[in-house]
Structures are given as C-alpha cells and as structure tokens.
C-alpha positions as CSV (number, residue, x, y, z in Angstrom):
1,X,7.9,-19.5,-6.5
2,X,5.9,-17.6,-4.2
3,X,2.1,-18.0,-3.5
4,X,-0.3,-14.9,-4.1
5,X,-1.2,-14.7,-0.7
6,X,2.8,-14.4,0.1
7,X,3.2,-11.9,-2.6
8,X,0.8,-9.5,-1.1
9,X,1.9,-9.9,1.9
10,X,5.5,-8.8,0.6
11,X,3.7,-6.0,-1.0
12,X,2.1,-4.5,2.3
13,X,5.1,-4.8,4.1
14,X,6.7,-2.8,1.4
15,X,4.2,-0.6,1.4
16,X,4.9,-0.1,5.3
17,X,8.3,0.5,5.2
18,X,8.0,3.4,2.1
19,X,5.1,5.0,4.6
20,X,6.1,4.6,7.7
21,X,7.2,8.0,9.3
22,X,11.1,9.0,10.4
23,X,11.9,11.8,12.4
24,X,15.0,14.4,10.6
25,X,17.2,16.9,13.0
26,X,17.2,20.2,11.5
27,X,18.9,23.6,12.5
28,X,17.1,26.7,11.7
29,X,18.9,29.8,10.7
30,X,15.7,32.7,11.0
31,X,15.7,36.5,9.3
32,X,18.1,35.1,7.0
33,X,18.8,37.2,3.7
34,X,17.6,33.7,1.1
35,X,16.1,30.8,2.3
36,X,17.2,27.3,1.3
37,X,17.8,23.7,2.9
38,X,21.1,21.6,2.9
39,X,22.4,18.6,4.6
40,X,24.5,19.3,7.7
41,X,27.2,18.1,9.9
42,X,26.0,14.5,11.3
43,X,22.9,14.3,8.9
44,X,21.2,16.7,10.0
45,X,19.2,19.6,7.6
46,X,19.9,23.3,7.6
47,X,17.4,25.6,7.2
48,X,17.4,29.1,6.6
49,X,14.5,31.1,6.4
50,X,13.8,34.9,6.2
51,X,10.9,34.9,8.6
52,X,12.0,36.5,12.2
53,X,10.9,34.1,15.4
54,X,8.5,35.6,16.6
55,X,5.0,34.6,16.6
56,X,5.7,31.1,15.0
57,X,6.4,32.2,11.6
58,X,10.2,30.8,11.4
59,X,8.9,27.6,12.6
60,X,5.8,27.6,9.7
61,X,7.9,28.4,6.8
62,X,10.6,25.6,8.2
63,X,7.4,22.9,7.7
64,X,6.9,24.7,4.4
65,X,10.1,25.0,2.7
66,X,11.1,20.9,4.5
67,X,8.0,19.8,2.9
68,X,8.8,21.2,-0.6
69,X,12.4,19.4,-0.3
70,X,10.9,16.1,0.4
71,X,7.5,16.1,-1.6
72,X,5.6,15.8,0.9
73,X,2.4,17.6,1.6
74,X,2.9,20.4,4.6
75,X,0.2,18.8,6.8
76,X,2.3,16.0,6.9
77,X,5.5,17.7,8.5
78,X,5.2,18.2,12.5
79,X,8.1,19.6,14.8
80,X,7.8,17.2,17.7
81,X,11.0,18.7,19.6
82,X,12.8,22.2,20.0
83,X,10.1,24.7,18.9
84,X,11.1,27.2,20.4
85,X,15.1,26.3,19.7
86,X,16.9,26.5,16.3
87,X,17.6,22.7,16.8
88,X,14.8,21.0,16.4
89,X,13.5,17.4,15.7
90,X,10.4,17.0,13.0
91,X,8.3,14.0,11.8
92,X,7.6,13.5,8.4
93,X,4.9,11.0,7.3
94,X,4.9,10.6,3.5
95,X,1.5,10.0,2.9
C-alpha cells in the first residue's frame, strides 16, 4: 500500500502529463468549398477552411475549427511554426 503523501504525488504527476502541452503538424487547405479536419499521412491534421489567406483569416479559423476538434478553448491553440505556409506546427495546451 501506498502512503497519502505518495498518492498525491502520483496524482500531480498525472495531472502533469494530461496538461502538459504537445505540438500537432497540420496542412491547411484555404478558400476551400467546406471546412473540416482529418488525420493525414504521417499523423499529421488536414485542415480545410473557406477563409482566403490573406490578412490572417485562414490561419484564425485553423485555431478555431482545431480547437473545436480537440475541446479545447481557442486561446489555448497557438501556431508556433509556418504561419505564413500551409504546413504548419501548432501548440495546444489543454487547460
């Protein structure tokens, strides 16, 4: 048996992993005639979004629509790499 103090320790550990942020590769299809997300070749996400690229819009609605599909809040999805590319890499914290 296990000592309290062990036992939540465990827990915060836990608690860690589930929160600790992971970075996804996605490829962004813009002006696209429906928008949805699916798992690639290698892993990666595929995104397609009717927004054009101009002005950052594609790249906003990519945060938005990657957000809904993990249940995360959109603050908490950030492209880190590629915005300005259709590949891009994107950190997701899930609190």
């Amino acid at each position: 048996m296990i000592g309290r103090s062990k036992q939540k320790a465990v827990r915060s550990l836990k608690k860690e992993a589930v929160d600790a942020p992971f970075s996804i590769r996605v490829r962004v299809t813009p002006k696209s005639k429906r928008e949805f997300v699916t798992t690639g070749k290698g892993g990666a996400f595929e995104v397609s979004v009717k927004e054009p690229a101009k002005d950052n819009r594609a790249n906003v609605r990519v945060c938005q629509l990657i957000a809904e599909h993990l249940g995360v809040p959109r603050k908490n999805v950030i492209i880190t790499k590629g915005s300005e590319s259709r590949s891009k890499m994107i950190l997701v914290y899930k609190r």
